[in-house]
PDB file of N, CA, C and O in Angstrom:
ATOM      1  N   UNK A   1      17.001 -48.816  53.764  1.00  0.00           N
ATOM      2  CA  UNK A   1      17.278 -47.440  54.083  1.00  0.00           C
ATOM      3  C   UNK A   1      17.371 -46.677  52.767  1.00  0.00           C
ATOM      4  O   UNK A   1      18.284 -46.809  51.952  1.00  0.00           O
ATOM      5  N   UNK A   2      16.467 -45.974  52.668  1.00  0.00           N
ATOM      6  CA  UNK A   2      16.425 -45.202  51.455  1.00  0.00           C
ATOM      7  C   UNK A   2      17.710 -43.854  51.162  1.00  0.00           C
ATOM      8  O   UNK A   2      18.517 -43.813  50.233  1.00  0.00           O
ATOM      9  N   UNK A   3      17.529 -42.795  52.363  1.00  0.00           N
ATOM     10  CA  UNK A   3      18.549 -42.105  52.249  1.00  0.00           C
ATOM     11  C   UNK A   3      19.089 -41.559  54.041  1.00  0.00           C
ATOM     12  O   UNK A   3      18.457 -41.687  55.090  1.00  0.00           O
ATOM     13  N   UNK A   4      20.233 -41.050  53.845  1.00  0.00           N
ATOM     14  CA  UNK A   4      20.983 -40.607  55.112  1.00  0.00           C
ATOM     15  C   UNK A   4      21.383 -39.107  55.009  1.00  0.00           C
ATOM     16  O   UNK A   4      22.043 -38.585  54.110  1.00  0.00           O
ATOM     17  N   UNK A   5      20.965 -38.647  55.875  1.00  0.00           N
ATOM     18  CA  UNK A   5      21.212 -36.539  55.717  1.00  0.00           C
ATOM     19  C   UNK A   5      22.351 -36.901  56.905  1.00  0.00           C
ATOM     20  O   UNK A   5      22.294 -38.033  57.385  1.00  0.00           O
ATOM     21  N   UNK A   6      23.537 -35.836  57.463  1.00  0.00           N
ATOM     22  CA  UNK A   6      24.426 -35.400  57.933  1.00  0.00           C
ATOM     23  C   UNK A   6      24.694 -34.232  57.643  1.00  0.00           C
ATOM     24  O   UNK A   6      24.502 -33.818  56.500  1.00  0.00           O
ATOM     25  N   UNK A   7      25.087 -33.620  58.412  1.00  0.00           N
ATOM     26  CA  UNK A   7      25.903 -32.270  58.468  1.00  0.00           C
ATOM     27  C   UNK A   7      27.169 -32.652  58.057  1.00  0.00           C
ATOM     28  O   UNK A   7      27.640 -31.853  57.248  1.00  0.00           O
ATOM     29  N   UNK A   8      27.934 -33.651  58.341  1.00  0.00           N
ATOM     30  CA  UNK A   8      29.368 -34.187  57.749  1.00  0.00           C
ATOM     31  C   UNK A   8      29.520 -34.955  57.170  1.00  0.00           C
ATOM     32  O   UNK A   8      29.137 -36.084  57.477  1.00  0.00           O
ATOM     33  N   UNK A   9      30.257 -34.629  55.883  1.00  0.00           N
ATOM     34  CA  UNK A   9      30.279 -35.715  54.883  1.00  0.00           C
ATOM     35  C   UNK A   9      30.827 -37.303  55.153  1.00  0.00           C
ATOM     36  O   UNK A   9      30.347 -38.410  54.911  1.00  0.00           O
ATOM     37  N   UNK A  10      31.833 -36.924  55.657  1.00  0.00           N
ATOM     38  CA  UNK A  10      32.368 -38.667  56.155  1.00  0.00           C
ATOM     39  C   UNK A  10      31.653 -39.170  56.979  1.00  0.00           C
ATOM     40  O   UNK A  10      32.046 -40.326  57.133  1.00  0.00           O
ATOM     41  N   UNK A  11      30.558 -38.901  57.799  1.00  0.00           N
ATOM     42  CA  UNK A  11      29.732 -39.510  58.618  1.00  0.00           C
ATOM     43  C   UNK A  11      28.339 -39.782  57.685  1.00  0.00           C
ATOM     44  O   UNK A  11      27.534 -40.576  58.173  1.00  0.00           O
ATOM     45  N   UNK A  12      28.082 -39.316  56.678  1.00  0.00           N
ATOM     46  CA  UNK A  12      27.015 -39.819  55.792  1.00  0.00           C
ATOM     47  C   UNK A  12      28.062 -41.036  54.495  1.00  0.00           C
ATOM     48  O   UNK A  12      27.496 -42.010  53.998  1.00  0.00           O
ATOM     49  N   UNK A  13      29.086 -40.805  54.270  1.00  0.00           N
ATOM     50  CA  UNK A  13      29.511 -42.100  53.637  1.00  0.00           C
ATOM     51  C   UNK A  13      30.215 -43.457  54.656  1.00  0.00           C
ATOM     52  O   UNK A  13      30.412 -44.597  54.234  1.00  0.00           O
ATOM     53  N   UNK A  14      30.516 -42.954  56.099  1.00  0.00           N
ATOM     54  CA  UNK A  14      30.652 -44.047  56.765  1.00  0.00           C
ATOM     55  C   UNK A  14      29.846 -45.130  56.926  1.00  0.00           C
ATOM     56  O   UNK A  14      30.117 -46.314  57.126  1.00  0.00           O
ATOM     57  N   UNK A  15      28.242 -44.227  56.745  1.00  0.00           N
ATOM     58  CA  UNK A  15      27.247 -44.719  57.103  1.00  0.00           C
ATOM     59  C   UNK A  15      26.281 -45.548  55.567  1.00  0.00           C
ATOM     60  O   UNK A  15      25.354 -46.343  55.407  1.00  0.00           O
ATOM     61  N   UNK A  16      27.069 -44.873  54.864  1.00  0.00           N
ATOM     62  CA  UNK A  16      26.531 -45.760  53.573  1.00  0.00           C
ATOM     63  C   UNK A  16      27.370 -46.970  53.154  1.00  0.00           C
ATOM     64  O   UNK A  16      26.896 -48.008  52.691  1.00  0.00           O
ATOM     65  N   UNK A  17      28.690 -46.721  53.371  1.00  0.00           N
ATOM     66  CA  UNK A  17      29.164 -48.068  53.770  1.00  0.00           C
ATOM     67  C   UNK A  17      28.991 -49.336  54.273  1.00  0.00           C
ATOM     68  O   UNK A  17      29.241 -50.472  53.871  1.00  0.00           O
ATOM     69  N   UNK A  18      28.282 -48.639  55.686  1.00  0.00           N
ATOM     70  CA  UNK A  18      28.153 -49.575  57.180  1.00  0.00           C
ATOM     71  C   UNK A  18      27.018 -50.365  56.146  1.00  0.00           C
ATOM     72  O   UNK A  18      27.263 -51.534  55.849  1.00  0.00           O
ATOM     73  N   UNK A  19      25.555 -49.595  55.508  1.00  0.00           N
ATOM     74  CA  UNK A  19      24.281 -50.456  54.847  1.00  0.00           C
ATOM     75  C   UNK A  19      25.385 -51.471  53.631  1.00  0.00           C
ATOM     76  O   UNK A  19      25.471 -52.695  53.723  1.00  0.00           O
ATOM     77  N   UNK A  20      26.004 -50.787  52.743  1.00  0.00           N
ATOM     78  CA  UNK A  20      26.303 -51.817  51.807  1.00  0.00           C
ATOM     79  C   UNK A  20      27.086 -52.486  52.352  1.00  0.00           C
ATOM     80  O   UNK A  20      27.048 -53.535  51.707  1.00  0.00           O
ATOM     81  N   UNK A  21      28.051 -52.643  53.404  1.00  0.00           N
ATOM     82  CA  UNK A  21      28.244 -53.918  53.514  1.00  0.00           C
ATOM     83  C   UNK A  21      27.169 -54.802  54.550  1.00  0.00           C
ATOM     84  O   UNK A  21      27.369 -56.006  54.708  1.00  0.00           O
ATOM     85  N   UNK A  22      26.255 -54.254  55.098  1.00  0.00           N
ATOM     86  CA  UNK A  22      25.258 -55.426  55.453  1.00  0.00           C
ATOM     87  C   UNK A  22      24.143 -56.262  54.551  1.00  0.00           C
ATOM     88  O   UNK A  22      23.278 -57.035  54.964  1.00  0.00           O
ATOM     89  N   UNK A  23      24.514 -55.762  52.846  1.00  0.00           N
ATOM     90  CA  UNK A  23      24.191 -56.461  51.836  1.00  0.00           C
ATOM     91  C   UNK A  23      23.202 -55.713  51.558  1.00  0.00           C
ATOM     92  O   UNK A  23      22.375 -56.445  51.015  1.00  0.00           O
ATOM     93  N   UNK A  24      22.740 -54.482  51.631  1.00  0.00           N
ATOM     94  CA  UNK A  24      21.542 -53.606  51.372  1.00  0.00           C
ATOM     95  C   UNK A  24      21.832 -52.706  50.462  1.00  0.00           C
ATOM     96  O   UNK A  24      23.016 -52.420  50.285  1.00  0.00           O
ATOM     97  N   UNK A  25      20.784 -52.060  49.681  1.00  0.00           N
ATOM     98  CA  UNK A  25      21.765 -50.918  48.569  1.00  0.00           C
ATOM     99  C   UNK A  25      21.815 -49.908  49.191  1.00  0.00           C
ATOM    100  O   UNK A  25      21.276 -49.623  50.261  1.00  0.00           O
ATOM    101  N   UNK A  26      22.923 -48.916  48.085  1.00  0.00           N
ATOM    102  CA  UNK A  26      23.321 -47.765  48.938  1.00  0.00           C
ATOM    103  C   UNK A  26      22.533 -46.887  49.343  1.00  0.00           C
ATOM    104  O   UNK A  26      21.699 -46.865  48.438  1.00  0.00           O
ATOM    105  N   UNK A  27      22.115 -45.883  50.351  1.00  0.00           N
ATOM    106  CA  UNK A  27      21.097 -45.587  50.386  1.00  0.00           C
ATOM    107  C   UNK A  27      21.702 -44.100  50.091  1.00  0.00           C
ATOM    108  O   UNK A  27      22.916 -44.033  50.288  1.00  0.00           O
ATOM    109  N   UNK A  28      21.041 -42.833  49.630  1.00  0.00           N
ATOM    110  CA  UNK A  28      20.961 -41.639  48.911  1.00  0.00           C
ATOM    111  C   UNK A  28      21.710 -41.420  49.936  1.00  0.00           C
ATOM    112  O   UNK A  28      21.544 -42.078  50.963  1.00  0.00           O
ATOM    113  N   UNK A  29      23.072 -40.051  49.802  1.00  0.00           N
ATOM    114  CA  UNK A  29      23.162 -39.112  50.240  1.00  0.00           C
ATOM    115  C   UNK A  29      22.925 -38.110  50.112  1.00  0.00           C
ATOM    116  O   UNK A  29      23.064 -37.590  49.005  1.00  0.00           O
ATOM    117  N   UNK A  30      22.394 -37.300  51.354  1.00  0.00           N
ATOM    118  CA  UNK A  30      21.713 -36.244  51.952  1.00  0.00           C
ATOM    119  C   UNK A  30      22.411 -35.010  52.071  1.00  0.00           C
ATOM    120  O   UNK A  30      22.322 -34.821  53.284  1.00  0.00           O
ATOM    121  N   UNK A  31      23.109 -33.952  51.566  1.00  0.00           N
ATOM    122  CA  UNK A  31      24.171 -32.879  52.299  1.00  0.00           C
ATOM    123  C   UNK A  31      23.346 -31.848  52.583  1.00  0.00           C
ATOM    124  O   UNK A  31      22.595 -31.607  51.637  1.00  0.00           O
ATOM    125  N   UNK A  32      23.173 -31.047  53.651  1.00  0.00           N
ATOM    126  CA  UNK A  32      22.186 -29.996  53.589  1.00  0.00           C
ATOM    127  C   UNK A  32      22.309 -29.083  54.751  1.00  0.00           C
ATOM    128  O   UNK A  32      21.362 -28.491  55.269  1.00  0.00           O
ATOM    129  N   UNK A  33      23.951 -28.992  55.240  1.00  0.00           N
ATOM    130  CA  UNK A  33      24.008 -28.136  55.896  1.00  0.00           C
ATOM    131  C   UNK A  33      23.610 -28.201  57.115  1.00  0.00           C
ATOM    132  O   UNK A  33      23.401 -29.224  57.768  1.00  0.00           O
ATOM    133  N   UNK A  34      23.482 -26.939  57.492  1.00  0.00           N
ATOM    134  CA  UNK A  34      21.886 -26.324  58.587  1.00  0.00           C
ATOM    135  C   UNK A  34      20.844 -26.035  58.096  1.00  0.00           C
ATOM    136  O   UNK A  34      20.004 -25.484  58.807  1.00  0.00           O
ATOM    137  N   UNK A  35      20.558 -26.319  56.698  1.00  0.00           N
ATOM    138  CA  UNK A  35      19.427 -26.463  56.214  1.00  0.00           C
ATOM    139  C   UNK A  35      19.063 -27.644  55.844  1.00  0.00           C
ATOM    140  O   UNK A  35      19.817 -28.419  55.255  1.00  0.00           O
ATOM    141  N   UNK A  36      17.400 -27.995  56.277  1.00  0.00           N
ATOM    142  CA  UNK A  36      17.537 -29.232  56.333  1.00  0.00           C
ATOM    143  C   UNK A  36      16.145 -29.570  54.691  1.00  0.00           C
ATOM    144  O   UNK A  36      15.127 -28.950  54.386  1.00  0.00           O
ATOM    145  N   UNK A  37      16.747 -30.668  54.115  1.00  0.00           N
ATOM    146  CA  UNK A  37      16.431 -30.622  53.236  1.00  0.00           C
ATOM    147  C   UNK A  37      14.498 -31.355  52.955  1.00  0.00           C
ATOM    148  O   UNK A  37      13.949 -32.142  53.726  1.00  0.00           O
ATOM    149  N   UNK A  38      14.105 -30.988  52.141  1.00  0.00           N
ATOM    150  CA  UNK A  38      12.801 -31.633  51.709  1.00  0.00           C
ATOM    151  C   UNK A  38      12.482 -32.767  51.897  1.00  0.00           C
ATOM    152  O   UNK A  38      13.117 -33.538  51.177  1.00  0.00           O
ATOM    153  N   UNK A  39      11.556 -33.387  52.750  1.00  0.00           N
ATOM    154  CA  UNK A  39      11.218 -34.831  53.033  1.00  0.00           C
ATOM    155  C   UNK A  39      11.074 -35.945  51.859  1.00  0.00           C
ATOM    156  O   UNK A  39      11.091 -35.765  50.641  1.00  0.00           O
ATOM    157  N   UNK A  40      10.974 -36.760  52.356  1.00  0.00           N
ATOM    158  CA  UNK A  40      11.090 -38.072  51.366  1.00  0.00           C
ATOM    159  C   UNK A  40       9.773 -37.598  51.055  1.00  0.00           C
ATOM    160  O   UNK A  40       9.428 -36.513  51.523  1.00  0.00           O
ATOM    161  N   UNK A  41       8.817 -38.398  50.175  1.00  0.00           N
ATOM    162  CA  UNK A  41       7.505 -38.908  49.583  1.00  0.00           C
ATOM    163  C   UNK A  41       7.165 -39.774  51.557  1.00  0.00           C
ATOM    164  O   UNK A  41       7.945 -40.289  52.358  1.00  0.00           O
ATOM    165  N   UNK A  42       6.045 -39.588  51.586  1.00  0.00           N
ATOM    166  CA  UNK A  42       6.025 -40.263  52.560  1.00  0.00           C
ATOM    167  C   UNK A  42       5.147 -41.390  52.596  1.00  0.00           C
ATOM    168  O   UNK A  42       4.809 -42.062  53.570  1.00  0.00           O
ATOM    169  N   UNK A  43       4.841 -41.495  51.445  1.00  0.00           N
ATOM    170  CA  UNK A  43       4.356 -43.030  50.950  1.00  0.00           C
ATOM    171  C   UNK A  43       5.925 -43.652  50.612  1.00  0.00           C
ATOM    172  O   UNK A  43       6.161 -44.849  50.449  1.00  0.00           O
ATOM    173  N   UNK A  44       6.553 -42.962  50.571  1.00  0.00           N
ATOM    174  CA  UNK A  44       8.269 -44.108  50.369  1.00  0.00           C
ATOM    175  C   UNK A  44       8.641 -44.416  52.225  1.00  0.00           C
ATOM    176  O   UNK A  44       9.423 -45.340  52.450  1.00  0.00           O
ATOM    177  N   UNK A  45       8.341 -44.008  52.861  1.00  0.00           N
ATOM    178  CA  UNK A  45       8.811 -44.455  54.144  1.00  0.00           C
ATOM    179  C   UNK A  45       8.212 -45.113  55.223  1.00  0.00           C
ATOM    180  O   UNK A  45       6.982 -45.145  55.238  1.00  0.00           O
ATOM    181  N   UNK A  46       8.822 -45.630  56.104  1.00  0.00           N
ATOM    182  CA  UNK A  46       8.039 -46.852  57.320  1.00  0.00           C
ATOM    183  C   UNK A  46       8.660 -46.029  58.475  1.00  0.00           C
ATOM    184  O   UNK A  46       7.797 -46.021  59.353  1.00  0.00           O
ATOM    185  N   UNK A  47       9.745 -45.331  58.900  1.00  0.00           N
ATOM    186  CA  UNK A  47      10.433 -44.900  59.541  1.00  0.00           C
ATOM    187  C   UNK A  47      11.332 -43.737  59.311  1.00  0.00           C
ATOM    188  O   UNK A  47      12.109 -43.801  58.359  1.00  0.00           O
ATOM    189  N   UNK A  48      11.315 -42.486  60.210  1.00  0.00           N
ATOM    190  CA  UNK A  48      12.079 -41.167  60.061  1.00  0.00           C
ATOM    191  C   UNK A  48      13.186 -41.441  61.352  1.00  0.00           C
ATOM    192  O   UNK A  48      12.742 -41.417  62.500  1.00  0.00           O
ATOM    193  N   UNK A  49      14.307 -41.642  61.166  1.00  0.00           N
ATOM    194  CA  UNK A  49      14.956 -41.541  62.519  1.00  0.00           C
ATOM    195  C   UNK A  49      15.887 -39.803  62.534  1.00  0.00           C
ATOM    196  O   UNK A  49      16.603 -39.220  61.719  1.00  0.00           O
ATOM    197  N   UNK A  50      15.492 -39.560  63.606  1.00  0.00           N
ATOM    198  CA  UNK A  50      15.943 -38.020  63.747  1.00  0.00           C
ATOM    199  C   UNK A  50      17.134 -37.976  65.242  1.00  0.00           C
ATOM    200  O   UNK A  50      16.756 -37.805  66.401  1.00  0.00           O
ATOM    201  N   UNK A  51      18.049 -38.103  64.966  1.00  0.00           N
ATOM    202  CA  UNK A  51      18.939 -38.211  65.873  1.00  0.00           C
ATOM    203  C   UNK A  51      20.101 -36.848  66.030  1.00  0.00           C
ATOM    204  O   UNK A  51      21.240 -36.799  65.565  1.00  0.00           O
ATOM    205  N   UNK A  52      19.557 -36.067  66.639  1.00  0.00           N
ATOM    206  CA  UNK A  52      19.423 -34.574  66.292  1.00  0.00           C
ATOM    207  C   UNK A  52      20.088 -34.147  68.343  1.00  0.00           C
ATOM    208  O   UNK A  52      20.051 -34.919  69.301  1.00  0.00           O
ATOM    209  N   UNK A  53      20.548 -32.838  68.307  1.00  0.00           N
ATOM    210  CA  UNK A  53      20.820 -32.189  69.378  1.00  0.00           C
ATOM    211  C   UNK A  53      18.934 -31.948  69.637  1.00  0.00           C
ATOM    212  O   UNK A  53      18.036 -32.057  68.803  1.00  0.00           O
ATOM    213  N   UNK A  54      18.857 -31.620  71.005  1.00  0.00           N
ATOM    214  CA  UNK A  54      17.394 -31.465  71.590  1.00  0.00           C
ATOM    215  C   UNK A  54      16.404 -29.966  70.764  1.00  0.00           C
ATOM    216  O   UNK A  54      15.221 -29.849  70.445  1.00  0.00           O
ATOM    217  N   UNK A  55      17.670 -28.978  70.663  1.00  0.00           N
ATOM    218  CA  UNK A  55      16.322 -28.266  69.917  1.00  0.00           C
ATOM    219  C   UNK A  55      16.747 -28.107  67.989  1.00  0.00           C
ATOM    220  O   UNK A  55      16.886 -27.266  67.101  1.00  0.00           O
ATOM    221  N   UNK A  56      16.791 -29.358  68.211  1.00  0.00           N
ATOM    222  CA  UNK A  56      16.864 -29.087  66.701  1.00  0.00           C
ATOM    223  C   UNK A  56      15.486 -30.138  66.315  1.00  0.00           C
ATOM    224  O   UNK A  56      14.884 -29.965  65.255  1.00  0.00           O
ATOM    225  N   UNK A  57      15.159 -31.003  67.092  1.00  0.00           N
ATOM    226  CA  UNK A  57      14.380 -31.949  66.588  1.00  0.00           C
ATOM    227  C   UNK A  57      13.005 -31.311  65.829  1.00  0.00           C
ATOM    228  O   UNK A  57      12.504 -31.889  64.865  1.00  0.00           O
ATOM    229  N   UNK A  58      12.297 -29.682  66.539  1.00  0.00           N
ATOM    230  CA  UNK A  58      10.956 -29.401  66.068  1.00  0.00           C
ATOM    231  C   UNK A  58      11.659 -28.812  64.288  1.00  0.00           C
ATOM    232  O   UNK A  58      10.823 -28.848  63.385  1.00  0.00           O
ATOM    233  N   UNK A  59      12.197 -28.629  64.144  1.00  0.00           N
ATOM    234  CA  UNK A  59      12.992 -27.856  62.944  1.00  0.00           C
ATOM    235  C   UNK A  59      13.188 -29.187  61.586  1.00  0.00           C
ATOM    236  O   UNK A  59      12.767 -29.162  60.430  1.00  0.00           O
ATOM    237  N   UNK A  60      13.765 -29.959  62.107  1.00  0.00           N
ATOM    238  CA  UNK A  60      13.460 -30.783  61.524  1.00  0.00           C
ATOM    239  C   UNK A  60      12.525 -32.043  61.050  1.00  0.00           C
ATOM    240  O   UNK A  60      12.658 -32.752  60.052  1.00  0.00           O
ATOM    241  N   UNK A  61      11.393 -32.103  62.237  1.00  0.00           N
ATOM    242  CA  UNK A  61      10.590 -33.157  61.880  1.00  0.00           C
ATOM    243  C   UNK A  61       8.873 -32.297  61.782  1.00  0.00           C
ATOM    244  O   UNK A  61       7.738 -32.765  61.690  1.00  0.00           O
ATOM    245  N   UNK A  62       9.412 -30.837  61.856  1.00  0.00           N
ATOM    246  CA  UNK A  62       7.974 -30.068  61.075  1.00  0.00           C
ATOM    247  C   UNK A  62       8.343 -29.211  60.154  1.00  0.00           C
ATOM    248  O   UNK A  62       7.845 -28.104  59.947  1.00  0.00           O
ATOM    249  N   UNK A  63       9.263 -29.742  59.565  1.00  0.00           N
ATOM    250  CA  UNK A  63       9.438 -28.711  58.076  1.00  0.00           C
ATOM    251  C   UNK A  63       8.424 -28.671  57.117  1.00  0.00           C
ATOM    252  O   UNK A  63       7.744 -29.696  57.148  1.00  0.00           O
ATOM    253  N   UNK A  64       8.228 -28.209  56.640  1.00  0.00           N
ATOM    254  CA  UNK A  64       6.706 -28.148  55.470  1.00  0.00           C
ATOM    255  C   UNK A  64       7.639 -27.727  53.838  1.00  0.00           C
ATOM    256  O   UNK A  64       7.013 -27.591  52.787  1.00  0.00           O
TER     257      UNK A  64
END
């Protein structure tokens, strides 16, 4: 897991926790509000998981 975006901070370090202790490195935190921030390289990724309220999903997975 490269990096983790949240709107709340303790839910993006709970979650970097949860990876390092399953023996994985930490993966980037993400802060970005309601703005959602600039995509990875997408030669760095295998998987986008977007776990989002229903109309937020086009906002975030067609940002340019």
């Amino acid at each position: 897991m490269r990096a983790i975006c949240d709107i709340v901070e303790g839910k993006v370090a709970r979650s970097q926790e949860m990876v390092e202790k399953a023996g994985q490195p930490k993966p980037k935190a993400i802060r970005a509000g309601h703005r959602f921030p600039a995509p990875l390289p997408a030669e760095d990724l295998d998987l986008v998981l977007t776990a989002t309220p229903w109309e937020w999903h086009v906002p975030v997975a067609w940002q340019q």
